[in-house]
N, C-alpha and C positions, 0 to 999 in steps of 0.2 A: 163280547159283552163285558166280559170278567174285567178286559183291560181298557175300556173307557171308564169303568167304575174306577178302577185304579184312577187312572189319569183324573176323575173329578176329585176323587178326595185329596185330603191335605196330607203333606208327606210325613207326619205323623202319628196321622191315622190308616196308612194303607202300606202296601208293600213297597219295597223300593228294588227294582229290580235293574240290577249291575250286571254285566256280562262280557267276555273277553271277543275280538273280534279280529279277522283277518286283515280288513280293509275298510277303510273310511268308507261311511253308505249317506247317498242320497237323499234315502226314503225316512218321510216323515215317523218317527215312533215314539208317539207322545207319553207312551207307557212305560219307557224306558227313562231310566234317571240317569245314567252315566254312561257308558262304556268308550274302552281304552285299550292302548294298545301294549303297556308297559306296563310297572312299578304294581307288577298283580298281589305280589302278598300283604302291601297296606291296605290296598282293595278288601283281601279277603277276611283281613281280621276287624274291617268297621260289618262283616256280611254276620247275622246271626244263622241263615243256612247258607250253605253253599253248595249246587245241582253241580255234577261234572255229566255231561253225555259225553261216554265215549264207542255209539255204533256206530257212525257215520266215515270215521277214516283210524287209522293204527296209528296217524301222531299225537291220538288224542291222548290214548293211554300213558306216555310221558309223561305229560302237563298233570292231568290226573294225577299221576302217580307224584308227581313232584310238589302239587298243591296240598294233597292230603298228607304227606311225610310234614311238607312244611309248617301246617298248620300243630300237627302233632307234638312240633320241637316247641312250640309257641304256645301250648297249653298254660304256662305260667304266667303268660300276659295276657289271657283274655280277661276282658271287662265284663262276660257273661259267658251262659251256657251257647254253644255253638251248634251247629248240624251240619253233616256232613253225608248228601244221597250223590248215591255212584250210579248213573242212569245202565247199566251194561246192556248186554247181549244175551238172549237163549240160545247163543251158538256157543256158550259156556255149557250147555247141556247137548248137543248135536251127538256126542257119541258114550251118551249114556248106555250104559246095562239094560235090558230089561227089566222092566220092577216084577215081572214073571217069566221068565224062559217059555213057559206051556201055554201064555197068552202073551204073543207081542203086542194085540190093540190095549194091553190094559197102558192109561197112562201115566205119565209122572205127574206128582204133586210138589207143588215147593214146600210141603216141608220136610220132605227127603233130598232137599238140595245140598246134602254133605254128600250123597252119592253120584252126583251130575259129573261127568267128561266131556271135556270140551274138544272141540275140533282143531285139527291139527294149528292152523290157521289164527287160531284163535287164544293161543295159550295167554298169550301175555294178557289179554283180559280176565283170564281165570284166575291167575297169582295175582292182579289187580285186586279183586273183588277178595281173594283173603286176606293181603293186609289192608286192606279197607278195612275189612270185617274185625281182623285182629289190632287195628290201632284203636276202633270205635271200644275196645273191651277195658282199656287203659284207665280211663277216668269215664263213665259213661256218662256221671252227671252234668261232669265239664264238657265233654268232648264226644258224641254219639255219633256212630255211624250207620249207616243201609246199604244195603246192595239192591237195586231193583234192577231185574231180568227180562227187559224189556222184548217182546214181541217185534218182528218189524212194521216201521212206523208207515204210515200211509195218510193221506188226508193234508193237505194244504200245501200241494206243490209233488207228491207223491214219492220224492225221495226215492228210494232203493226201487219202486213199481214204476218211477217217471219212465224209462227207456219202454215200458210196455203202452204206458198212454201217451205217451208221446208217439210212436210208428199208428196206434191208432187212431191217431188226431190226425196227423198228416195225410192218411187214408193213401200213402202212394205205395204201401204193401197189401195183397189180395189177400194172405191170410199171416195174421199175428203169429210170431214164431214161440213155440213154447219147447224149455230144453229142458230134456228127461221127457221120463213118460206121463209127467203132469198126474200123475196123481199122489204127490209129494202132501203131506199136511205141514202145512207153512204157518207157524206163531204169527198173531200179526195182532196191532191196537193201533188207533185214531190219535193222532197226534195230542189232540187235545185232552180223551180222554188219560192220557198218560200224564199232563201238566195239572189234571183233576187230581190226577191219584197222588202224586207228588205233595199238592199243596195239603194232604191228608196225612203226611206219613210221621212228621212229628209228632202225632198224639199218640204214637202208637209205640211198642219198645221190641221189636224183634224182627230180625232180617226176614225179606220175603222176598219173592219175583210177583212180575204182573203179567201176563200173559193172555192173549188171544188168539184161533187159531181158524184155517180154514183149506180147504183143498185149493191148491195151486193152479187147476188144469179150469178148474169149475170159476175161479176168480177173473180167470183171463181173459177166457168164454166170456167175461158179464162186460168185461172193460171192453173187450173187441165188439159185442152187439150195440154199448149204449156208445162209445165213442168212434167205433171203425166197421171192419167189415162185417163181423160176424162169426170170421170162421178164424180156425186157428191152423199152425203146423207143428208136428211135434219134431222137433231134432236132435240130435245128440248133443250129451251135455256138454263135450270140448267144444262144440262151435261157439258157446259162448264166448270164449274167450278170447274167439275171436273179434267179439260184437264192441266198438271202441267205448260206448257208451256207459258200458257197464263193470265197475273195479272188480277186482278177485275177492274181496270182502261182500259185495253186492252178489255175485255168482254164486260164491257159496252159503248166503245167506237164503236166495233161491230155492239151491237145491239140499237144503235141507227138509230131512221129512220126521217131525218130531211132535208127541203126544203127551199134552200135558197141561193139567187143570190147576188155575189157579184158587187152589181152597182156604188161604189165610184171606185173601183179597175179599170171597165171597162172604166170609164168616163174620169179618172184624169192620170192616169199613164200608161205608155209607157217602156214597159218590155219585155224584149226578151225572150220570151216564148220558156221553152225545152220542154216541154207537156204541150201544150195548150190546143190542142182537148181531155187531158186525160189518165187516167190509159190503159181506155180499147182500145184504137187506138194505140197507144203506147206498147201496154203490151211485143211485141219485145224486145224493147229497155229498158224494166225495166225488165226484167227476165235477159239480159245479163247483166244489172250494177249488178243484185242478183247476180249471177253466179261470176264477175270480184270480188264483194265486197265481198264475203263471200269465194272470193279464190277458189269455188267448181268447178276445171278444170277437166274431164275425163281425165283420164292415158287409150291411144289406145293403144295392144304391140302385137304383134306376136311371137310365138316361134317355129323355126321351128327346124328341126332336123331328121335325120336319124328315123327309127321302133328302140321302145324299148330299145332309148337314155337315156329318163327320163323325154320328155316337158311336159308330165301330173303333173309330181310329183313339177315339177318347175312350171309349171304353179298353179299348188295350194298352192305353200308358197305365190305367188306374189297377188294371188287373195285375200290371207287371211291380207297379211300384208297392202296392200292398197284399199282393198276392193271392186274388182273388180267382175267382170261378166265371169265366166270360159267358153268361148266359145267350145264346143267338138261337132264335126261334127255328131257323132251316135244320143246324147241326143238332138242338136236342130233338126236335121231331124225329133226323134220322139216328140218331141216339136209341131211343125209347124205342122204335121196331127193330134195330139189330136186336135190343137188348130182350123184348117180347119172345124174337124169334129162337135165339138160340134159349130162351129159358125154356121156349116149346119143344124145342126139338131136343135137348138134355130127358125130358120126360122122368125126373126126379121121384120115384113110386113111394117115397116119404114125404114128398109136398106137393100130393097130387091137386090140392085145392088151390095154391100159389097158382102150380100149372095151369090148369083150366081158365082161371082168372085171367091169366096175362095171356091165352086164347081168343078170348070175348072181348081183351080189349086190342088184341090184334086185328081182329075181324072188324072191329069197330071202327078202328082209324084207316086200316086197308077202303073199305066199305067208304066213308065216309071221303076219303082223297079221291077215289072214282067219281064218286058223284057231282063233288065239286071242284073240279078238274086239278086235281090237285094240292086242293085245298082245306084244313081242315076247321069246323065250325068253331063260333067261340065257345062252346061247352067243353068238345075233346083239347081245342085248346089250351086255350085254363088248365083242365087236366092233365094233360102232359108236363106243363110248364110248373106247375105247383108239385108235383109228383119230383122235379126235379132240383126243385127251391128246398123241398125237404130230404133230400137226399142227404147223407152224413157229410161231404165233402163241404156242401154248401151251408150247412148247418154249422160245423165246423170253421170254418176259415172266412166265408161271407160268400156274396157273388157280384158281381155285375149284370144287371137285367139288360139288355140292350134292345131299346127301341119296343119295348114292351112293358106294360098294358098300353091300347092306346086310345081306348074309349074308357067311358065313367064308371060301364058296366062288367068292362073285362078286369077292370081295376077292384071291383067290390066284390065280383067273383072269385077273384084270383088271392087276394087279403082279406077279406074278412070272412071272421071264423067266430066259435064259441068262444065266447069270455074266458080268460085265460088266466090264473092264480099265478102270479109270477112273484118271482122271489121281491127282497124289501125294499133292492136297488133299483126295481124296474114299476113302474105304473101298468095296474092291468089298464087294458085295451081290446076292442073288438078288433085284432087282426090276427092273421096267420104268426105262429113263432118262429117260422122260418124267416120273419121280417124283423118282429120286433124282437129285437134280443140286447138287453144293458142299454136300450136308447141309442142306438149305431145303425138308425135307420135317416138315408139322405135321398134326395130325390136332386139330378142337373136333367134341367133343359135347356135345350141349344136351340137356338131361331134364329132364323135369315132371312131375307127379301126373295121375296120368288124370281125377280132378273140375277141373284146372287147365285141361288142353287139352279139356275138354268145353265147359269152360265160353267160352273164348275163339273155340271154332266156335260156337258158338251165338250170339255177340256179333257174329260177322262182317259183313260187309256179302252181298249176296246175290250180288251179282259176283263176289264173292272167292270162296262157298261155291262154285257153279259152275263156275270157273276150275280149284278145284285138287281139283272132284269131291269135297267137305267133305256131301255129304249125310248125314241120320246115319247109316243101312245102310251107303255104303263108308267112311267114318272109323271108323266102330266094328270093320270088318272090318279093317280097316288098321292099326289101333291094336293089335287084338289080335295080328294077322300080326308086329308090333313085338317085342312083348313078348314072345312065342314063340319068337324070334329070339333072344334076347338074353336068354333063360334056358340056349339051349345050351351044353356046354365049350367048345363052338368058334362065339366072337364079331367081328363084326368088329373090335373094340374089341380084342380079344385076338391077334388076327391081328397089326394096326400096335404093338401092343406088343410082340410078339415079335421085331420088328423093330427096335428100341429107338425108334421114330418118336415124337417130342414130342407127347404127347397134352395137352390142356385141354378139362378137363368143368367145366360151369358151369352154372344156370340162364339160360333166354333174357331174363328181366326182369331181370338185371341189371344194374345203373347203370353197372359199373366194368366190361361185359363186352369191351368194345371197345377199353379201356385196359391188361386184362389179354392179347388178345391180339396186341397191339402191343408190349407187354413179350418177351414168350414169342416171335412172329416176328422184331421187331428193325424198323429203317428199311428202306425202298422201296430196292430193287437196280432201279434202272431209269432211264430218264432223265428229269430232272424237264422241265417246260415248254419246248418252241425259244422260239429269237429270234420269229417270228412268234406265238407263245400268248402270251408276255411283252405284245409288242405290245397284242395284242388284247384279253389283261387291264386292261393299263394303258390301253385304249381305254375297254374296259367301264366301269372304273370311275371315268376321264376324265368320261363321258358318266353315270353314277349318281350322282357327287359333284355335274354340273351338272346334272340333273334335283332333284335333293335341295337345290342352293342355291336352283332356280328355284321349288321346292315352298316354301321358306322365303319367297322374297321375295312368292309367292302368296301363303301365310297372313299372313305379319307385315303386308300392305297389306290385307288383310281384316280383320287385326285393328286396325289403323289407324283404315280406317273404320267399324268396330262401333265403335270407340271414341270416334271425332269426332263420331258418331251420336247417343253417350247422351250427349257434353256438350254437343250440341247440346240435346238431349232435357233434361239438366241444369239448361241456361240457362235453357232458355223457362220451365220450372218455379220456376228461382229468380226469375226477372223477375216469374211473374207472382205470386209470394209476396210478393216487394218490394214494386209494385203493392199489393196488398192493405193490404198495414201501410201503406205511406205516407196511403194513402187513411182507414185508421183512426186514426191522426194527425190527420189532418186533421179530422177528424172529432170528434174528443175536442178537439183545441185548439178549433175551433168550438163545441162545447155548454163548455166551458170558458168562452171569453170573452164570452157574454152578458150578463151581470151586471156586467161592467166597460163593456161596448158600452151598456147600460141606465145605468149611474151617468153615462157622460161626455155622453149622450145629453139626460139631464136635468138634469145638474148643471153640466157643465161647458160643453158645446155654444152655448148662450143667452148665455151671459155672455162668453166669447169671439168669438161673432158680431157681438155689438155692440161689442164694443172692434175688432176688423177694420174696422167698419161705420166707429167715429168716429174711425179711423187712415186709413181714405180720407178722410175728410174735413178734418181736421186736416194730413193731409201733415207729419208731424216729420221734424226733421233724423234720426234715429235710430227708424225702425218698432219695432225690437224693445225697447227698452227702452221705448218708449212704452205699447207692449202688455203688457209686463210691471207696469209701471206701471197702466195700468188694470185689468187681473187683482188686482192687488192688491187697487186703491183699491176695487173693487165687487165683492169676492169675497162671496157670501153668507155668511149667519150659518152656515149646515150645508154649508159646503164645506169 
C-alpha cells in the first residue's frame, strides 16, 4: 500500500527511493525512481537517508563500510543534513554474557547494547556498527547515524526460512528437518514491519536494535503443518552444512539461541504494526505473501472427455510440463485405503479420534465396493476425491482431475462449498479452495466421433484394453453412459461455465493441442529445478555429450578401418591389374620384335661376329672405329 501511495504522488512530495542492484531486473517497480549499477557516491550525496542492509551476505559489509567512510569525508559538501541507518544483525549479540549468571532466561535489552558479543562469524559486522556509531558522533547535525539490530527477516519470499518453506511446499520430504534440538529462541521481524521502523528512525536521536523473537522448533512445526507434512526431524547441527541451500551465515543465524527485548522500540515509537504479535500468529498471512512472492500459484484443471479419447495421455503431458498432481480415480481410490489401512493398523493412542475415523471410513468404502461390485457411489466418491483435492501436495502445486466429475451433480458435490473470504486478488465464489486458488482454475474437453473412439479401442494394444476395461460390452456401455450425460440441461461442461471457469474444447489428435493449452493456462507458477537437479542435469548431459563423443570416436574408427580395408582391397586389385598389362606389354613387345630379332639374327649377327673375331686379332689402336670400318668394308649386298 505504502508504495503505490508513493508511486501516485509527485516526486516532490513523496519519497524517492534509490537502491544499488546486482543485476538488471525485469520486474515492473513503479515505486522505485532509479537504480544503478555504478557511480554510487554521487547517488549517495543527492540521498538525504541512506538504509545499508547488511544481513543477507558478508560482501555487504564492504560496501557498507565503504559508503558510510565515504560519505563521512564528504561532510563538507553536503547541501543538507544526511542520515545514515546501518540495517545489521543480532548475531552482533549471539555471544553475549548473561545480564545474570543466576538467571540465564533473564534477557537482553538494547539499551545495554555496549555489552553485546558477537559471533565468531560475525565480527566484521560488529566493528561495522561502531564506526557507524562513531562517524554518526562527528557532526551529528550534519551527519547522524543508527545501528538497527535486526532480528531475522521473514515474510515476502522468506529469505534466511525459504529452505524450510520451500522442502515444505514441495512436500517430497515426510518430515521437515530441523537442526539442533529446536528449541533455540531465534530474534525474528516481518520484512515490512522493519521498512516501518526504519521509515520512523529519523525523528528519533539514539542508537537502538529492533528485535523479535520466537522458538525455532515451534515455528517449523507451524510452516510444516500449514505448508507440508506436519511433522518434523531433529538432526544434528553439522548436517546443516551440508544442506546446499543454506549459507554459513544462514546456519548460524539458525542456530542461534538469544533473549532479548526490544524496550527503546516499545517506549519511544509509534508504528503501525503488520505482525506484531509475530511470525507464529501470523504464519497465514506470511505463507500467503511466500506463495504471492515466490509466484508458487497451483494450476487446478480438469479434463474431461468421452472413454478412450486420450485425457490420460493429455493429462500426463500437462502434469509433466507444469508439474502437477495427476488425479485418476482407480489410483487414488486405491490410495486412500492403503492409506486408511496402515493409519488403522499404526493405532496411534495420541490420535485415537483420527484412528477411529479413518476406521468408519474404511468400513465404508470396503462395505460399499462389495455391494457394488466394485464400485464405489457418488457420495463416497466425491469423498475420496475432494479429500485428495485438499491434500497439501494438491493445494500446493495444483492437480490434474482426470476424467472427473462427470455429471452436473458430482461436479456440485465435489466444488461447491461455503462462501469463501478470499484475499483482494481472488473473487469470493461458491467453490471448494482447493479449485479456486489466484483465478488458476481451467477446465479442457476432448470430444470425438463415436466411429473415431471405436475405431482407436479396437487398434489398442491388449494391455491397454485390459487396463482401462476397453472391452467392447463396457466401452460401448460407457460410451453410451457419456453421451446420455451430456445431452442433459444440466452438464458438467455447463456447471464450470456457470462459474465463469476457462473452458477449452478441442479434439485429442490435435497437433496444436498442447500449445493451445499453454496459451489458455499461461507459464508454470512453481519452482523450476534446485541447485542439485541443475547439477544432475548438467551431470546427465556431461555424461550423454561423453557417451555421444565416445559413440562418435567408436564409428569414425570403424569407419576408418572399413575404409583402410577397401583401399587395402583397392590396391591388391589395382596391382594385380597393373600386373596383367605389364605382362601384356611384355608380351606384345615380344611377338612385336621377332622379325627384327630374325633380320639381325641373319643379317647382321655373322657379319659382325667376324669383324669382333678379326678385332681380336688385329688389336687396333681404336676397336671401334675398326669395327665400324669393317661393317662397312663387308657389309652384304642386302643389308
Amino acid at each position: 500500500d505504502e508504495e503505490r501511495t508513493i508511486s501516485s504522488h509527485s516526486r516532490a512530495g513523496a519519497f524517492q527511493v534509490v537502491g544499488t542492484i546486482a543485476d538488471k531486473s525485469d520486474e515492473d517497480r513503479p515505486y522505485v525512481l532509479e537504480e544503478y549499477l555504478d557511480k554510487l557516491l554521487p547517488k549517495l550525496m543527492d540521498c538525504d537517508v541512506v538504509i545499508y542492509n547488511i544481513t543477507q551476505h558478508v560482501d555487504q559489509v564492504e560496501e557498507a563500510l565503504w559508503a558510510v567512510s565515504a560519505l563521512h569525508n564528504e561532510m563538507g559538501h553536503f547541501s543538507g543534513p544526511k542520515m545514515f541507518i546501518l540495517v545489521s544483525t543480532v548475531m552482533t549479540w549471539a555471544c553475549s554474557k548473561p545480564v545474570d549468571p543466576d538467571d540465564v532466561e533473564l534477557p537482553f535489552t538494547d539499551e545495554i547494547f555496549w555489552r553485546r558479543r558477537a559471533h565468531p562469524n560475525f565480527k566484521q559486522h560488529f566493528d561495522l556498527e561502531k564506526r557507524v556509531a562513531k562517524m554518526g558522533k562527528t557532526n551529528r547535525k550534519l551527519f547522524s547515524t543508527y545501528v538497527v539490530a535486526s532480528g531475522l527477516q521473514y515474510g515476502m519470499g522468506e529469505q534466511v526460512f525459504h529452505f524450510f518453506f520451500k522442502t515444505s511446499w514441495l512436500g517430497q520430504e515426510h518430515e521437515i528437518p530441523v537442526f539442533g534440538d529446536g528449541n533455540n529462541i531465534v530474534p525474528m521481524i516481518h520484512i515490512n514491519d522493519l521498512t516501518r521502523f526504519d521509515t520512523h528512525t529519523h525523528t528519533h536521536t539514539h542508537t537502538h536494535t529492533h528485535i523479535y523473537f520466537f522458538f525455532h522448533e515451534y515455528l517449523l512445526i507451524l510452516v510444516a503443518s500449514v505448508l507440508g507434512p506436519g511433522k518434523i526431524q531433529k538432526k544434528p547441527p553439522e548436517e546443516a552444512f551440508l544442506t546446499k541451500d543454506l549459507s554459513v551465515i544462514e546456519i548460524d543465524s539458525l542456530l542461534v539461541n538469544l533473549r532479548i527485548e526490544a524496550v527503546y522500540l516499545k517506549e519511544l515509537l509509534s508504528v503501525n504494526w503488520l505482525c506484531e504479535s509475530g511470525l507464529v500468529e501470523n504464519i497465514e498471512l506470511v505463507v500467503e505473501e511466500y506463495r504471492q512472492t515466490r509466484g508458487l500459484l497451483p494450476i487446478c484443471m480438469c479434463v474431461l472427455g468421452p472413454p478412450a479419447v486420450g485425457k490420460s495421455t493429455v493429462s500426463k503431458q500437462i502434469c509433466e510440463h507444469y508439474k502437477l498432481h495427476h488425479i485418476m480415480l482407480k489410483e487414488t481410490i486405491s490410495e486412500t485405503i492403503t492409506q486408511l489401512v496402515n493409519t488403522v493398523k499404526k493405532a496411534d493412542p495420541e490420535n485415537e479420534d483420527a484412528v477411529a475415523e479413518a476406521q468408519v471410513l474404511l468400513n465404508s468404502l470396503k462395505d460399499n465396493m462389495e455391494q457394488n461390485g466394485g464400485v464405489l457411489d457418488d457420495q463416497l466418491l466425491v469423498k475420496v476425491v475432494k479429500k485428495k483435492l485438499m491434500s497439501k501436495p494438491c493445494k500446493n502445486q495444483g492437480f490434474v482431475l482426470d476424467g472427473f466429475p462427470k455429471t452436473y451433480e458430482q461436479a456440485k458435490e465435489l466444488f461447491y462449498g461455503e462462501t469463501l473470504t478470499q484475499s483482494s486478488y481472488c473473487t469470493s465464489v461458491r467453490i471448494a479452495p482447493c479449485f479456486v486458488v489466484c483465478g488458476t482454475e481451467f477446465v479442457l474437453c476432448l470430444d470425438a466421433s463415436d466411429a473415431f473412439l471405436k475405431d482407436r479401442v479396437m487398434n489398442l494394444p491388449e494391455r491397454l484394453v485390459q487396463k482401462h476395461n476397453y472391452d467392447p460390452e463396457h466401452f460401448l456401455r460407457h460410451l453410451a453412459r457419456y453421451r446420455e450425460n451430456n445431452l442433459e440441461d444440466e452438464t458438467v461442461v455447463n456447471y464450470f461455465d456457470e462459474l465463469d471457469i476457462n473452458i477449452l474444447s478441442d479434439e485429442p489428435d490435435c497437433l496444436l493441442l498442447l500449445q493451445k493449452i499453454c496459451d489458455m493456462v499461461g507459464q508454470p507458477r512453481n519452482y523450476g529445478p534446485s541447485s542439485q537437479e541443475v547439477e544432475e542435469e548438467e551431470k546427465r548431459k556431461a555424461e550423454e555429450r561423453m557417451r555421444k563423443e565416445t559413440q562418435a570416436r567408436t564409428e569414425e574408427g570403424q569407419r576408418e578401418a572399413e575404409e583402410a580395408k577397401h583401399r587395402a582391397t583397392r590396391w591388391e586389385e589395382w596391382t594385380k591389374g597393373l600386373e596383367a598389362v605389364r605382362q601384356q606389354e611384355e608380351e606384345l613387345l615380344e611377338a612385336q620384335s621377332v622379325t627384327m630379332r630374325n633380320y639381325l639374327m641373319e643379317h647382321v649377327m655373322p657379319t659382325l661376329m667376324r669383324g669382333l673375331v678379326e678385332c681380336c686379332s688385329v688389336r687396333p689402336q681404336d676397336p671401334v672405329d675398326f669395327l665400324a670400318e669393317y661393317l662397312f668394308k663387308n657389309n652384304p649386298s642386302d643389308y
